[in-house]
Kinemage of the C-alpha trace (Angstrom):
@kinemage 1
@onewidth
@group {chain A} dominant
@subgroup {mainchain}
@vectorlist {calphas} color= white
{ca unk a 1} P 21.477 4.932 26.406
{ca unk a 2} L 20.648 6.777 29.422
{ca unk a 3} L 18.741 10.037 28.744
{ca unk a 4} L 20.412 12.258 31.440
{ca unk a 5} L 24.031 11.114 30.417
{ca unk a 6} L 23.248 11.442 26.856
{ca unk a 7} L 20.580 14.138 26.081
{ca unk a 8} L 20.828 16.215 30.136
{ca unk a 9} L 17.101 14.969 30.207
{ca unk a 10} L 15.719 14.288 33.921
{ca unk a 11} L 12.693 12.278 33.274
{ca unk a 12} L 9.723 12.960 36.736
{ca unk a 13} L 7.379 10.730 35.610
{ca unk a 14} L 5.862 7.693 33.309
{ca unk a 15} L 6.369 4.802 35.315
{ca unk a 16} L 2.299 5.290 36.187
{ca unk a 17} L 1.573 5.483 32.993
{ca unk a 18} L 3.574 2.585 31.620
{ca unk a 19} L 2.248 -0.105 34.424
{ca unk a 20} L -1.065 1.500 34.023
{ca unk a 21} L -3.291 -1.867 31.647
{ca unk a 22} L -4.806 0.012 28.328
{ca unk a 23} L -7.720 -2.977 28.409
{ca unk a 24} L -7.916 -5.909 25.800
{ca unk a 25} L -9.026 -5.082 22.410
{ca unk a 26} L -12.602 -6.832 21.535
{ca unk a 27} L -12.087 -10.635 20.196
{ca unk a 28} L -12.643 -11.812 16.321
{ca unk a 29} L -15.941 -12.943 16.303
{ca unk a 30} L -18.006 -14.608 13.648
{ca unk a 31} L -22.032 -14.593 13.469
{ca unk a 32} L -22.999 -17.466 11.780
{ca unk a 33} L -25.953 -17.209 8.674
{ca unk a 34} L -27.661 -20.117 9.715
{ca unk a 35} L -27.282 -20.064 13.732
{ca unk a 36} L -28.625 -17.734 16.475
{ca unk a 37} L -25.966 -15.999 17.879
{ca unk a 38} L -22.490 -14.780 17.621
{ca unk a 39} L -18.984 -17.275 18.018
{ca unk a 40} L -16.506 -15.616 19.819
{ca unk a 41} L -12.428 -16.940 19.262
{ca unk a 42} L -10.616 -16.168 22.503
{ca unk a 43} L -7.647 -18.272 22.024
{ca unk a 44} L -5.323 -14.879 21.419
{ca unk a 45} L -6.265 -11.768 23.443
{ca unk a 46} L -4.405 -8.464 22.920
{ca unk a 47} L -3.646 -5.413 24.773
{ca unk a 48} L -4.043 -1.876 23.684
{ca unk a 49} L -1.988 0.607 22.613
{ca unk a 50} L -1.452 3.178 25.203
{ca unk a 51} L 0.241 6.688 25.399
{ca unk a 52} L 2.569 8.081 27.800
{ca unk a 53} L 4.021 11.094 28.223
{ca unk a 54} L 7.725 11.501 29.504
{ca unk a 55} L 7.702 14.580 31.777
{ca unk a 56} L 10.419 15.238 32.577
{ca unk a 57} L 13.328 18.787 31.725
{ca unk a 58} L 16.111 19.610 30.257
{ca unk a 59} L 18.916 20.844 32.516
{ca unk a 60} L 21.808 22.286 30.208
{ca unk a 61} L 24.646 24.459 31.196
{ca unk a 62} L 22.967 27.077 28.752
{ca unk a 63} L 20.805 27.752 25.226
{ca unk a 64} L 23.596 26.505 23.152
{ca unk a 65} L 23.894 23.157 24.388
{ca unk a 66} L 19.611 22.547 25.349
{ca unk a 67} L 19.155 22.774 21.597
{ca unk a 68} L 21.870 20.596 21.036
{ca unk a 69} L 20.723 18.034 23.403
{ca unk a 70} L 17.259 18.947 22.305
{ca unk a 71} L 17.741 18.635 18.976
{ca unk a 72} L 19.619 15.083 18.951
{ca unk a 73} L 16.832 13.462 21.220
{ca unk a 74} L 14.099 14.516 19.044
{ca unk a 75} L 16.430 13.229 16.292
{ca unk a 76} L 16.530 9.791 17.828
{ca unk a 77} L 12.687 9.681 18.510
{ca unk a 78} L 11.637 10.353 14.965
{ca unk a 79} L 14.668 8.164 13.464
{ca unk a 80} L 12.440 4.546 11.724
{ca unk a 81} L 11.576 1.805 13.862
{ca unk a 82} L 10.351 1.077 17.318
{ca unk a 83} L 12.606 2.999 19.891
{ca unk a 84} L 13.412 0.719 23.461
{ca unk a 85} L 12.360 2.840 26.695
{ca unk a 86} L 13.733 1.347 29.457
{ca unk a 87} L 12.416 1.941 32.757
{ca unk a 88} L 15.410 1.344 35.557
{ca unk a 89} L 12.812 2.001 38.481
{ca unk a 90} L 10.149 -0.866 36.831
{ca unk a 91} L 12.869 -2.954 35.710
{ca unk a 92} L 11.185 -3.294 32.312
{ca unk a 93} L 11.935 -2.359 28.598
{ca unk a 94} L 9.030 -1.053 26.784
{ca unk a 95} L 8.470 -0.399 22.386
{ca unk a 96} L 7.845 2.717 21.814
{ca unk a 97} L 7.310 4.916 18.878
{ca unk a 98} L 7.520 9.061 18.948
{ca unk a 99} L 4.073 10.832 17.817
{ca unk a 100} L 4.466 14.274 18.105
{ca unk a 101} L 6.041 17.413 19.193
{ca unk a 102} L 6.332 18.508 22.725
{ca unk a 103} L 3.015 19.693 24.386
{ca unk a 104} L 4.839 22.528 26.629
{ca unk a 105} L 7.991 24.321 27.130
{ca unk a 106} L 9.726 26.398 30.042
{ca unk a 107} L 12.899 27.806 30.571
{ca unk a 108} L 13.915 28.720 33.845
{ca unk a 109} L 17.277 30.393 34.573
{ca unk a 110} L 18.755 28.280 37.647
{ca unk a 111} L 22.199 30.530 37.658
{ca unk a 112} L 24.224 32.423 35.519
{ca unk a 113} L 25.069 29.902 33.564
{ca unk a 114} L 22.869 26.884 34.198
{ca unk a 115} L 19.171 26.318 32.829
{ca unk a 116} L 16.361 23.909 32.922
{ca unk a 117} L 13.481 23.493 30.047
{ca unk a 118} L 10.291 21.694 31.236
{ca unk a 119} L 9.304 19.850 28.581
{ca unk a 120} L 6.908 16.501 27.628
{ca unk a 121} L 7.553 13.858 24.733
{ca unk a 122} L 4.485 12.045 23.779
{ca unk a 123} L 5.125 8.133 23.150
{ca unk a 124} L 2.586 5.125 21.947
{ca unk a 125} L 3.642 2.191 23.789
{ca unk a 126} L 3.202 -1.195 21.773
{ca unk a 127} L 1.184 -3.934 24.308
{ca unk a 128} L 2.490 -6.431 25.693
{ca unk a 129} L 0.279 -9.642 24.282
{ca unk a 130} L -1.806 -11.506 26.466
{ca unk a 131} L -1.854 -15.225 24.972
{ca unk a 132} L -4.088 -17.711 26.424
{ca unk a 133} L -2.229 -21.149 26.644
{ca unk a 134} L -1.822 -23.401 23.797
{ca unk a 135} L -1.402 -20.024 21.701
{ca unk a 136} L -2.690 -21.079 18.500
{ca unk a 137} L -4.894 -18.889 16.171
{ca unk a 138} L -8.982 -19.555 15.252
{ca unk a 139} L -9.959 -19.770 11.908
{ca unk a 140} L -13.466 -20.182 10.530
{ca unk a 141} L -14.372 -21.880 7.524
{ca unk a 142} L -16.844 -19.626 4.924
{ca unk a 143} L -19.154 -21.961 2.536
{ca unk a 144} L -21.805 -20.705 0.596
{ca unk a 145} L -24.969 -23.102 -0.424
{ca unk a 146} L -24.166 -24.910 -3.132
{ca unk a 147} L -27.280 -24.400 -6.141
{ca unk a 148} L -28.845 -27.160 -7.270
{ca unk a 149} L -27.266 -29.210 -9.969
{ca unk a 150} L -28.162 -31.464 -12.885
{ca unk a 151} L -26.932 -34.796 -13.173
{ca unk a 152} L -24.752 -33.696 -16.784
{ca unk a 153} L -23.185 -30.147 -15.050
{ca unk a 154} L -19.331 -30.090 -15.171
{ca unk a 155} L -17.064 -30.569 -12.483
{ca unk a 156} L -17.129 -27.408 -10.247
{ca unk a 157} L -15.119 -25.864 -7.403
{ca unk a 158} L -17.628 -23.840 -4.277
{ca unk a 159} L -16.385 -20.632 -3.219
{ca unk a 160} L -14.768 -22.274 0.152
{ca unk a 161} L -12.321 -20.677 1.381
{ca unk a 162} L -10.998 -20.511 5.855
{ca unk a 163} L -10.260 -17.440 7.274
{ca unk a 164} L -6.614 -18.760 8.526
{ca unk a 165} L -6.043 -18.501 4.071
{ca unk a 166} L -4.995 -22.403 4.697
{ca unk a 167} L -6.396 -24.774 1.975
{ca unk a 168} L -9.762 -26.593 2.501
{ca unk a 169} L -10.507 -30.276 2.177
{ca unk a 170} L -14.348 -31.107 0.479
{ca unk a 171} L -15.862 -34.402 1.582
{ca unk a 172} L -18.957 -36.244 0.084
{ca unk a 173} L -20.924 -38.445 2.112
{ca unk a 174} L -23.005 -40.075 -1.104
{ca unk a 175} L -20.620 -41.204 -3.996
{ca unk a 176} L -23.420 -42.058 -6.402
{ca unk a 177} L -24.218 -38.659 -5.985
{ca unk a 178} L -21.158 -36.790 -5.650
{ca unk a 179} L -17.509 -37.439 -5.518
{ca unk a 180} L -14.396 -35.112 -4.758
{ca unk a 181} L -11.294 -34.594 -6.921
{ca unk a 182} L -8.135 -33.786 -5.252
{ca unk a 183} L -10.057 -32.449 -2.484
{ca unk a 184} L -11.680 -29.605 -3.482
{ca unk a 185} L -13.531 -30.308 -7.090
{ca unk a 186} L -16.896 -31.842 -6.992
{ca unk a 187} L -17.602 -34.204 -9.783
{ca unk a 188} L -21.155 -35.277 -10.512
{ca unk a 189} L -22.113 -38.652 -10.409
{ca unk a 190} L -25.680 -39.128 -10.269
{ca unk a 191} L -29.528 -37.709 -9.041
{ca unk a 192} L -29.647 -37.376 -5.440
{ca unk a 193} L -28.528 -35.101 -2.543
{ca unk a 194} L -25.342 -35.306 -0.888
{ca unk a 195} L -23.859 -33.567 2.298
{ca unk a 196} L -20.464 -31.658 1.203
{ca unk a 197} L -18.353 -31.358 4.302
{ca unk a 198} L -15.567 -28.581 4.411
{ca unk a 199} L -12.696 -29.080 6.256
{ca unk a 200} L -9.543 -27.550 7.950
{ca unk a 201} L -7.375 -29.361 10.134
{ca unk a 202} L -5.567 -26.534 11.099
{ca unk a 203} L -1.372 -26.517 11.406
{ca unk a 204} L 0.980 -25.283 13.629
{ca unk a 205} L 0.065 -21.587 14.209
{ca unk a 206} L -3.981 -22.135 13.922
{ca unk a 207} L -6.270 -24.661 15.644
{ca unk a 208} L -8.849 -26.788 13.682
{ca unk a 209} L -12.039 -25.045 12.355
{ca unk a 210} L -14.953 -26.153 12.599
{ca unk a 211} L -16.333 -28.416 9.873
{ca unk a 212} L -18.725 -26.708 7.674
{ca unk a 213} L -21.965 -28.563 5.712
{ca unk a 214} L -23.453 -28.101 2.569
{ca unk a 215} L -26.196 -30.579 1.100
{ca unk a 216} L -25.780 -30.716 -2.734
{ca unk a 217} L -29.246 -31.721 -4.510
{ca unk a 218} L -28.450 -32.364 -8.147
{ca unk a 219} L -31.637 -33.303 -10.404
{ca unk a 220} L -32.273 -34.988 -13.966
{ca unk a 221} L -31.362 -33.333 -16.831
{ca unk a 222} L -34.357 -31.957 -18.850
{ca unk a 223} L -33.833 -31.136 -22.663
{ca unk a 224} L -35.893 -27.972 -24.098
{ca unk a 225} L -37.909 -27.742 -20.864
{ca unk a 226} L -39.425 -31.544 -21.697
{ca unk a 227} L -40.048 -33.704 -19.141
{ca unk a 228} L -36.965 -36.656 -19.325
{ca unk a 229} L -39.508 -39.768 -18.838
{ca unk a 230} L -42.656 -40.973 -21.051
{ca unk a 231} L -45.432 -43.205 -19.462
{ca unk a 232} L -47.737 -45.777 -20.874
{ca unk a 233} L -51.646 -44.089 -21.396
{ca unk a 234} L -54.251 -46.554 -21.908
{ca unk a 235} L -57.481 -45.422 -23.467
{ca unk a 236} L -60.635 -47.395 -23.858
């Protein structure tokens, strides 16, 4: 709906304001435990919010009807959801939302009858995104180190998790060491180390991770603190 046609409302100026770029909001980054340095994921970049003001007047044939017009616009601004501000002179619809009252007010008396009221309206305008193409999300995988084991521990699951909250896939490179169930549980199979490889192919919406590594030692079992093997002593 127009604003002079519905609410008498002559807005002066915002179209600076609305073209003007709010700058891109920092990018998710991840600093790696065991890497100098910081990973940076810049397949998504977003825009600020920004505020404008809408400076503009009322011009009402008198009181009665500014505070009727008044009243119904500041209705519509505070009413739930994003409101559509459409500028006619940029040829672009902006989403808006209200924030607070007015920051000045002036009547001035035009005629006998007539009146204008100087007034602003303060708005947050949502960004527009900026998407780099191909448009998928990162994601990160997170893998602690795994403790050492002992060749008769039970099955156990590491805290892996990926940052997307998609499931990830464990991998064992040594069998007679280690072996994965279902892709996630690690089952014991003998002494040795093993590299544990986390993975996360990624899906529509998020691009593959990068795989993660974790070498898995596991160790004989000893019972009451005794070493597990004997050997022959000759004495003469």
């Amino acid at each position: 709906m127009d604003l002079f046609d519905t609410y008498s409302y002559v807005v002066e100026s915002a179209s600076d304001e609305l073209i003007k770029d709010a700058g891109l909001k920092n990018p998710p980054e991840y600093d790696w435990e065991d890497q100098d340095g910081k990973e940076y994921f810049l397949d998504q970049r977003f825009a600020n919010d920004k505020d404008v003001l809408l400076r503009g007047y009322f011009h009402c044939k008198n009181k009665v009807e500014f505070w009727q017009k008044y009243t119904s616009l500041l209705t519509k601004l505070k009413s739930p959801g994003l409101r559509k501000l459409y500028s006619a002179e940029l040829e672009q619809t902006f989403d808006a939302f209200y924030k607070g009252a007015s920051s000045a007010v002036k009547f001035t008396q035009m005629s006998s009858s007539d009146i204008v009221v100087r007034m602003e309206f303060p708005l947050t305008v949502m960004p527009l995104e900026y998407v780099i193409p191909g448009g998928k999300l990162s994601q990160v995988i997170t893998f602690p180190v795994i403790a050492t084991k002992t060749e008769n521990d039970a099955d156990f699951e590491p805290a892996v998790s990926a940052s997307s909250g998609l499931s990830v896939n464990l991998f064992s490179s040594n069998p007679s060491v280690a072996t994965i169930i279902n892709g996630k549980t690690i089952h014991i199979t003998g002494i040795g180390t093993t590299v544990i490889t986390a993975q996360q192919l990624g899906n529509d919406t998020y691009n593959p991770a990068t795989d993660k590594t974790r070498v898995l030692t596991v160790i004989a079992f000893v019972e009451n603190n005794k070493f597990p093997y004997t050997f022959p002593f000759n004495l003469s």
